[in-house]
SEPAMI-10900 format. One record per residue: residue number from 1; residue in three letters; chain; x, y, z of N, C-alpha, C in turn. Coordinates in steps of 0.001 Angstrom, whole numbers, always signed. Layout:
# SEPAMI-10900
<r><nr>NUM</nr><rest>ALA</rest><kette>A</kette><n_px>X</n_px><n_py>Y</n_py><n_pz>Z</n_pz><ca_px>X</ca_px><ca_py>Y</ca_py><ca_pz>Z</ca_pz><c_px>X</c_px><c_py>Y</c_py><c_pz>Z</c_pz></r>
...
//
This chain:
# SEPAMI-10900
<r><nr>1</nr><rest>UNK</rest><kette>A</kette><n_px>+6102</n_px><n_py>+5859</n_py><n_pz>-12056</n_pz><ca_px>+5062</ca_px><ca_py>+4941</ca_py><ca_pz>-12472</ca_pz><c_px>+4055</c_px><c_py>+4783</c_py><c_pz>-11351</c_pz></r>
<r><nr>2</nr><rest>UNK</rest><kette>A</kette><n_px>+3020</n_px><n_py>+5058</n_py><n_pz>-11931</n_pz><ca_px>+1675</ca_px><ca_py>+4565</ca_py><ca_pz>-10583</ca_pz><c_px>+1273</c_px><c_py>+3571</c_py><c_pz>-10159</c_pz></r>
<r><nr>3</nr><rest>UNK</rest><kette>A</kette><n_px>+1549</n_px><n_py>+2327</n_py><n_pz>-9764</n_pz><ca_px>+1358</ca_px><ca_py>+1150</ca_py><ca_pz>-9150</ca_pz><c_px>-11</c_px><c_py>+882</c_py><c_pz>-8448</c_pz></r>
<r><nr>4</nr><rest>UNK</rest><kette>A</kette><n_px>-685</n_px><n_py>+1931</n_py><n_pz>-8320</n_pz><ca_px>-2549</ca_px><ca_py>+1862</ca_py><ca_pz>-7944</ca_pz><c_px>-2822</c_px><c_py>+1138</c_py><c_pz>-8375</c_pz></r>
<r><nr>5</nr><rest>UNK</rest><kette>A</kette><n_px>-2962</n_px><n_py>+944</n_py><n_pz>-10126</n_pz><ca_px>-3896</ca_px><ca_py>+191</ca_py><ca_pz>-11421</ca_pz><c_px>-3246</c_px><c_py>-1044</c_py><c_pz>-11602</c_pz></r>
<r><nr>6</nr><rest>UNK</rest><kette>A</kette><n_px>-2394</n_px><n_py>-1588</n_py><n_pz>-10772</n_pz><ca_px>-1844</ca_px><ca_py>-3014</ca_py><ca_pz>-11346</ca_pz><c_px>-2254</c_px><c_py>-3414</c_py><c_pz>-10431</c_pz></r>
<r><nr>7</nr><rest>UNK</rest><kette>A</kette><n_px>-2443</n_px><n_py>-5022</n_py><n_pz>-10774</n_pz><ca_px>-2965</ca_px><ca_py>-6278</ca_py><ca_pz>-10001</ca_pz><c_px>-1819</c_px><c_py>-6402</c_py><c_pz>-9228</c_pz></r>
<r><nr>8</nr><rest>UNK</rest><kette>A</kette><n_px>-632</n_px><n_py>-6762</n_py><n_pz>-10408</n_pz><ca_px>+701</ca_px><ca_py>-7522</ca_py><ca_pz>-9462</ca_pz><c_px>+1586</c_px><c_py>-6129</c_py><c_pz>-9001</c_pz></r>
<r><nr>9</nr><rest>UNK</rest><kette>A</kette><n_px>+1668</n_px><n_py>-6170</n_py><n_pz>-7857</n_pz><ca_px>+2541</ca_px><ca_py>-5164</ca_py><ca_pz>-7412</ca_pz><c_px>+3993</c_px><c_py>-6001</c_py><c_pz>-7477</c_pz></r>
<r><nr>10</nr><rest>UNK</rest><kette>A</kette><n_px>+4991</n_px><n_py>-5035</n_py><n_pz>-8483</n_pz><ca_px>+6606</ca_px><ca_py>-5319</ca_py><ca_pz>-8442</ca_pz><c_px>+7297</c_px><c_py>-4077</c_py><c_pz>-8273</c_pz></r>
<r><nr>11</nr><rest>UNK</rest><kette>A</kette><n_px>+7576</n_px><n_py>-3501</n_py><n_pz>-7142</n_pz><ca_px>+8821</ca_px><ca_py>-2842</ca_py><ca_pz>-7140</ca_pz><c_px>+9859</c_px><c_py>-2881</c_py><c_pz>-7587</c_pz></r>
<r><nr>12</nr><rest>UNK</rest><kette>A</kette><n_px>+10731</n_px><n_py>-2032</n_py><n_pz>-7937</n_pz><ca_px>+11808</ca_px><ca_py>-1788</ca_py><ca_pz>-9099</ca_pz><c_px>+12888</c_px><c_py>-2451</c_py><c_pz>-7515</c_pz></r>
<r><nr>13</nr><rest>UNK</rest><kette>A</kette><n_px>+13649</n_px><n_py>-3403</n_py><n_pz>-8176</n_pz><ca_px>+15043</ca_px><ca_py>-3647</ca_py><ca_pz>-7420</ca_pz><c_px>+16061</c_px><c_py>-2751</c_py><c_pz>-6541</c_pz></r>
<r><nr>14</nr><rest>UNK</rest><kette>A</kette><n_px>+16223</n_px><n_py>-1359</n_py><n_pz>-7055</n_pz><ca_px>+16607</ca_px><ca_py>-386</ca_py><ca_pz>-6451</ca_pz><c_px>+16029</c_px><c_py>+46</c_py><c_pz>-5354</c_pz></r>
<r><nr>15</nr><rest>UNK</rest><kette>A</kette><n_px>+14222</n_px><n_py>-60</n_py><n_pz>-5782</n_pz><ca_px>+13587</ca_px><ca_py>+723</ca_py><ca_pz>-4294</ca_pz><c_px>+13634</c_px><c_py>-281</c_py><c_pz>-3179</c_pz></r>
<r><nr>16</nr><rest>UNK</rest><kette>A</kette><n_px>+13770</n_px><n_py>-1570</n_py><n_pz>-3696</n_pz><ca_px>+13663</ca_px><ca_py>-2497</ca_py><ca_pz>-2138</ca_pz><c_px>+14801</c_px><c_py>-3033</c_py><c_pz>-1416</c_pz></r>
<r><nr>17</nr><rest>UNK</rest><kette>A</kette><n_px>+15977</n_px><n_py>-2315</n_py><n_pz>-2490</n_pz><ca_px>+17388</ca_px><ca_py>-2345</ca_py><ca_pz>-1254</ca_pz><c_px>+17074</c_px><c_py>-986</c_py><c_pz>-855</c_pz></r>
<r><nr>18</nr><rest>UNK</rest><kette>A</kette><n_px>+16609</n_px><n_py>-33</n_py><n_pz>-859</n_pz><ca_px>+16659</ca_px><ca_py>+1211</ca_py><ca_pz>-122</ca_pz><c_px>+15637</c_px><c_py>+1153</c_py><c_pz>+762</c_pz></r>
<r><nr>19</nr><rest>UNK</rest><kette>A</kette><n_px>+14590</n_px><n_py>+264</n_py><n_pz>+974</n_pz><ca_px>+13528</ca_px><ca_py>+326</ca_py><ca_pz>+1411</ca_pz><c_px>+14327</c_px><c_py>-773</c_py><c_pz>+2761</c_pz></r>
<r><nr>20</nr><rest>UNK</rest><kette>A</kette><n_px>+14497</n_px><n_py>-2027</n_py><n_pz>+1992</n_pz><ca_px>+15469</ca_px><ca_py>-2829</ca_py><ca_pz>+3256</ca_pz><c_px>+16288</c_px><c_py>-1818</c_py><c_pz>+4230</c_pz></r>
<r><nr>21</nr><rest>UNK</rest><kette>A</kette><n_px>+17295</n_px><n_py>-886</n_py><n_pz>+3803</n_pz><ca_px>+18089</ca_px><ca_py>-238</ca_py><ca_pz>+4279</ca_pz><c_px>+17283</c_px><c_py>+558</c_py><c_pz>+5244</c_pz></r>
<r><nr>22</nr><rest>UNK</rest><kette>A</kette><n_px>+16683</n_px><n_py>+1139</n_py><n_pz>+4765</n_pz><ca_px>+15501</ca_px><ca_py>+1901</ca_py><ca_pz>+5650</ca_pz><c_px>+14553</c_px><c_py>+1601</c_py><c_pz>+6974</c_pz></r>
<r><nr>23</nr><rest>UNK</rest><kette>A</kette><n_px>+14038</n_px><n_py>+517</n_py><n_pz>+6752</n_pz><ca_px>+13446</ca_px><ca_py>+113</ca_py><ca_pz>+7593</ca_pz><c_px>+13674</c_px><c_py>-1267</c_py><c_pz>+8581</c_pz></r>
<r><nr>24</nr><rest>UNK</rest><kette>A</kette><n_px>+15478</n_px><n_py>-1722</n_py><n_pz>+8106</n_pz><ca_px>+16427</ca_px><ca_py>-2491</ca_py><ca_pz>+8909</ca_pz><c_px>+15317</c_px><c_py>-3506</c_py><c_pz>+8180</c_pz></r>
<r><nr>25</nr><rest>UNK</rest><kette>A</kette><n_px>+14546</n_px><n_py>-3925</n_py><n_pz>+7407</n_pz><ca_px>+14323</ca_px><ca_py>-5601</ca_py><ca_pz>+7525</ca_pz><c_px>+15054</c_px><c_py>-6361</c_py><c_pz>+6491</c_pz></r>
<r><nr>26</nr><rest>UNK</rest><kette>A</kette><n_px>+15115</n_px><n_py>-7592</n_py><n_pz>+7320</n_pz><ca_px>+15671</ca_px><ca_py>-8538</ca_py><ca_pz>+7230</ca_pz><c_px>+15800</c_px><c_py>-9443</c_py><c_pz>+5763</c_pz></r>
<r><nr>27</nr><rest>UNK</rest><kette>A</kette><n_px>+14542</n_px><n_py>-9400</n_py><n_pz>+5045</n_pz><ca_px>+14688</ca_px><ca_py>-10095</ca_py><ca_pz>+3945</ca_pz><c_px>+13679</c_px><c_py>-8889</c_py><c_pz>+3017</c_pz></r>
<r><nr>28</nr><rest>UNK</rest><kette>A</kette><n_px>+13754</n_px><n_py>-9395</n_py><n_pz>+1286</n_pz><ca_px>+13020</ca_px><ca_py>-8663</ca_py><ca_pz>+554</ca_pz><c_px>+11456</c_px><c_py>-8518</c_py><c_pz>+581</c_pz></r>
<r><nr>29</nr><rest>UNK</rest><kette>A</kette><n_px>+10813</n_px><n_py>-9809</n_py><n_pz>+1141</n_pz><ca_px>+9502</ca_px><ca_py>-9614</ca_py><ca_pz>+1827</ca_pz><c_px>+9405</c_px><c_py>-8530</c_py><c_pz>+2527</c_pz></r>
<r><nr>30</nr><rest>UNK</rest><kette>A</kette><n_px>+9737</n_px><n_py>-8650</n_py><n_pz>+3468</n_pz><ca_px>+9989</ca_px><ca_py>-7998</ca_py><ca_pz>+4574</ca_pz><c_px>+9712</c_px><c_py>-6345</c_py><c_pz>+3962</c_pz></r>
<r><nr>31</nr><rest>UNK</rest><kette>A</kette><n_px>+10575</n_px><n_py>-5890</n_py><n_pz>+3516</n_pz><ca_px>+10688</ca_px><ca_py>-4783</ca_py><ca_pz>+2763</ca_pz><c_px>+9154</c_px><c_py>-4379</c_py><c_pz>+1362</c_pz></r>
<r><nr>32</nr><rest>UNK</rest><kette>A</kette><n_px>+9358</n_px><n_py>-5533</n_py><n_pz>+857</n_pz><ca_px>+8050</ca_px><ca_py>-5357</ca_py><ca_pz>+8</ca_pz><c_px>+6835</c_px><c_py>-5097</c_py><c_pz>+714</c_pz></r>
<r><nr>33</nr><rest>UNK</rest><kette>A</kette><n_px>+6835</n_px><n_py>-5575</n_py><n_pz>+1736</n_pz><ca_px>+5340</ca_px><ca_py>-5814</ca_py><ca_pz>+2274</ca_pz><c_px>+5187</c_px><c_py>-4241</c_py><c_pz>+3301</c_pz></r>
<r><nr>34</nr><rest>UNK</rest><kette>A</kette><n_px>+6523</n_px><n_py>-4131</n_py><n_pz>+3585</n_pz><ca_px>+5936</ca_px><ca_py>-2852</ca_py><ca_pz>+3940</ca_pz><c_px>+5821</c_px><c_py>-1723</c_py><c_pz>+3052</c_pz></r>
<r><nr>35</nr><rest>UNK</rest><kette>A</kette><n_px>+6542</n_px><n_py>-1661</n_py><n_pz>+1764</n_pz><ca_px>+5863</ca_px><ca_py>-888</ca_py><ca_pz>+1064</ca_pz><c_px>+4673</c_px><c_py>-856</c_py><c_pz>+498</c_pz></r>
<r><nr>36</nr><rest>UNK</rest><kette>A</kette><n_px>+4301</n_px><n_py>-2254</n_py><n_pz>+74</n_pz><ca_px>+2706</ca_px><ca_py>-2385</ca_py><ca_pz>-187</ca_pz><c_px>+1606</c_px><c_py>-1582</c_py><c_pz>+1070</c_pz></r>
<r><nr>37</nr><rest>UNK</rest><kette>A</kette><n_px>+2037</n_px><n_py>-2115</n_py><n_pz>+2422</n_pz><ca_px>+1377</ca_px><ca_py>-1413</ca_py><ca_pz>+3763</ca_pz><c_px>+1016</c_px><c_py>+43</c_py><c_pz>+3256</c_pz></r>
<r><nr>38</nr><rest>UNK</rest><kette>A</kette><n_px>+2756</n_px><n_py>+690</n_py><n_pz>+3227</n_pz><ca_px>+2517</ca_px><ca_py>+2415</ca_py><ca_pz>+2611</ca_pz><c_px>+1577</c_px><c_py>+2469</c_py><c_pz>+1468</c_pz></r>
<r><nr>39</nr><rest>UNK</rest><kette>A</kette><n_px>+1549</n_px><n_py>+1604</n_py><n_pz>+692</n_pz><ca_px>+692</ca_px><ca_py>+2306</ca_py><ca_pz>-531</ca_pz><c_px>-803</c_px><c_py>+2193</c_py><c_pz>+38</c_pz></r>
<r><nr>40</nr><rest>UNK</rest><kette>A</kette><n_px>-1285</n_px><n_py>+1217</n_py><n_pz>+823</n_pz><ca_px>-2619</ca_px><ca_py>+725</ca_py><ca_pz>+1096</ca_pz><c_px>-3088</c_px><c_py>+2050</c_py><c_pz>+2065</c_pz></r>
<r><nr>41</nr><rest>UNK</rest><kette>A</kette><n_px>-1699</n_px><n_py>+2936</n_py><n_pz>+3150</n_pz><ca_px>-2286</ca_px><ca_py>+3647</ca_py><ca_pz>+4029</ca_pz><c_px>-2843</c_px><c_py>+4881</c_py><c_pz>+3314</c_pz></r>
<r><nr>42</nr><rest>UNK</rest><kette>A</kette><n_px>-1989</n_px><n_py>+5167</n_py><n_pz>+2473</n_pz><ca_px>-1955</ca_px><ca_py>+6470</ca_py><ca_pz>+1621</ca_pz><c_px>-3124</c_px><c_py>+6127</c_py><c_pz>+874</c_pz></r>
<r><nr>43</nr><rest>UNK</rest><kette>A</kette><n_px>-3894</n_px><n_py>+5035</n_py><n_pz>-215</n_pz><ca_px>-4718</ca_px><ca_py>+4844</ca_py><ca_pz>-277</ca_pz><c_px>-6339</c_px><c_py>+5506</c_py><c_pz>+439</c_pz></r>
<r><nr>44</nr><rest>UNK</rest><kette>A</kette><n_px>-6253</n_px><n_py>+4480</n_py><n_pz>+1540</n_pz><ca_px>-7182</ca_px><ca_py>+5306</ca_py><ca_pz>+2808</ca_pz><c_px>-7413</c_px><c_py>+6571</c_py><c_pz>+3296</c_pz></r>
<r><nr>45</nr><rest>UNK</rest><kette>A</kette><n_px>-5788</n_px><n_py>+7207</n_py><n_pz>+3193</n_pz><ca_px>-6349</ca_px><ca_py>+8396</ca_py><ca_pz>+3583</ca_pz><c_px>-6961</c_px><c_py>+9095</c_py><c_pz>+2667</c_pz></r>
<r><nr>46</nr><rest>UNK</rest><kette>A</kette><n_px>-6489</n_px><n_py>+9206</n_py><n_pz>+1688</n_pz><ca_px>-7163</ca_px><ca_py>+9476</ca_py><ca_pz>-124</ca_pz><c_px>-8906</c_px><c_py>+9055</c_py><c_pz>-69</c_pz></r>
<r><nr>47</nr><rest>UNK</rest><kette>A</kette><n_px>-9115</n_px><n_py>+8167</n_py><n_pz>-78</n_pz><ca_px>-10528</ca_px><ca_py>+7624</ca_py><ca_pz>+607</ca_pz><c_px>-11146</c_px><c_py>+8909</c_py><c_pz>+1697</c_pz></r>
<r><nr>48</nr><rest>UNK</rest><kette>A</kette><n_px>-10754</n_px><n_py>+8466</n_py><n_pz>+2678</n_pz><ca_px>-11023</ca_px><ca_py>+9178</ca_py><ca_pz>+4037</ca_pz><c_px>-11195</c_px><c_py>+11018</c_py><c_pz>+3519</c_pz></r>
<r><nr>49</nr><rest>UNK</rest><kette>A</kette><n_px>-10302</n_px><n_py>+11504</n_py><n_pz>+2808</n_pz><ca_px>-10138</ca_px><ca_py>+12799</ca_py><ca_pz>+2529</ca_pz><c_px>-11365</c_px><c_py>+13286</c_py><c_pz>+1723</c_pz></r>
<r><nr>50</nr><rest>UNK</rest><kette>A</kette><n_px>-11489</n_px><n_py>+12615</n_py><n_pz>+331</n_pz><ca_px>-12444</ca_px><ca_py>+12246</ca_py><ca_pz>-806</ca_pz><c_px>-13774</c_px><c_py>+12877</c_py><c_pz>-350</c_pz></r>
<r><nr>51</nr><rest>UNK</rest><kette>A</kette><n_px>-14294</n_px><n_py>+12591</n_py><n_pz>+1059</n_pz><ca_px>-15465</ca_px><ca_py>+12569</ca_py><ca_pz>+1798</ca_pz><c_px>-16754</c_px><c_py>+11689</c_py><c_pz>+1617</c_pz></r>
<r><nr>52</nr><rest>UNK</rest><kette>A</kette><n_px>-16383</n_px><n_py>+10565</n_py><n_pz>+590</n_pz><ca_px>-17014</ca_px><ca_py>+9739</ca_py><ca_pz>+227</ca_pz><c_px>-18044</c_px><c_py>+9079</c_py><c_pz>+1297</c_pz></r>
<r><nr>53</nr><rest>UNK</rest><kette>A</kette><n_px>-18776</n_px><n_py>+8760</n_py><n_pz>+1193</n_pz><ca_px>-19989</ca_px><ca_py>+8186</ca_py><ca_pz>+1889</ca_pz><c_px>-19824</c_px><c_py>+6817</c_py><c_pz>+1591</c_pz></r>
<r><nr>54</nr><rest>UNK</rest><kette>A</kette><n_px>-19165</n_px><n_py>+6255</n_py><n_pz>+3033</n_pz><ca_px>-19195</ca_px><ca_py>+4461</ca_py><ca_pz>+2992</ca_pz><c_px>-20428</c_px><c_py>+3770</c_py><c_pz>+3684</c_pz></r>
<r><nr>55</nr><rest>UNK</rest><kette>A</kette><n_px>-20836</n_px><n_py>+2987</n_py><n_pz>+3436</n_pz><ca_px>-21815</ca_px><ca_py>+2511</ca_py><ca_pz>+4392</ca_pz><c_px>-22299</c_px><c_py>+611</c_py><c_pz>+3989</c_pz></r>
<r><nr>56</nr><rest>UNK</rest><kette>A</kette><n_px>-22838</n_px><n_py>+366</n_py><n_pz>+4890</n_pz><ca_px>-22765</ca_px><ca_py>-750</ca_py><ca_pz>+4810</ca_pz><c_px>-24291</c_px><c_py>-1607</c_py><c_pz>+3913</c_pz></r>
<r><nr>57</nr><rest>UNK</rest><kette>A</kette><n_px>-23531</n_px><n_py>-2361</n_py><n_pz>+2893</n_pz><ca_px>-24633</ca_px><ca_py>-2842</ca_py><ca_pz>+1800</ca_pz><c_px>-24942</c_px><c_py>-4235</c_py><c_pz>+2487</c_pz></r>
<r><nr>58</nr><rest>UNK</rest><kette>A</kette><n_px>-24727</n_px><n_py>-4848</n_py><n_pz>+3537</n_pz><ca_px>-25429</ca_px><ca_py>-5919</ca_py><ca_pz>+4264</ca_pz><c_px>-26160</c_px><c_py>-5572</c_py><c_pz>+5254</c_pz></r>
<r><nr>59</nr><rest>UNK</rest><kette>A</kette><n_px>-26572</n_px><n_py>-4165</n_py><n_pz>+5238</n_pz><ca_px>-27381</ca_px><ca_py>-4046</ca_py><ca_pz>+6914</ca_pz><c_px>-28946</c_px><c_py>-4392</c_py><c_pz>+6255</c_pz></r>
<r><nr>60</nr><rest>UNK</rest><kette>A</kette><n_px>-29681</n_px><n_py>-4352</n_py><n_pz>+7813</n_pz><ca_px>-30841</ca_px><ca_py>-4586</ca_py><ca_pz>+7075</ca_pz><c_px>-31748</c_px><c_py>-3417</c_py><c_pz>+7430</c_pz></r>
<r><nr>61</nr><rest>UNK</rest><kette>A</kette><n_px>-31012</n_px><n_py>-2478</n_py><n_pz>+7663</n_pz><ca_px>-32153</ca_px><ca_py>-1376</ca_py><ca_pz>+8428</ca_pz><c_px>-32713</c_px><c_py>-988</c_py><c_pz>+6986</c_pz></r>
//
């Protein structure tokens, strides 16, 4: 399932005891939030790759 297009991000129960296990943290936050992190980096680089032209819509030049 692709989790990009949803507002509420819920990981399936299975992935965040393996994700806990994985990355030693401590509670299910803990674990959620760093998978959200992974999805946001992978995101960016997807962005970054794209070659998209960012630029800034408050300048005043």
């Amino acid at each position: 399932m692709d989790n990009r297009g949803h507002k509420s991000f819920r990981p399936k129960a299975t992935k965040i005891r393996r994700a806990e296990r994985t990355i030693h943290a401590n509670t299910q936050t803990e674990a959620t939030e760093h998978e959200r992190n992974e999805l946001a980096t992978k995101a960016n680089d997807r962005l970054l790759r794209s070659g998209a032209q960012i630029r800034d819509v408050y300048a005043w030049d």
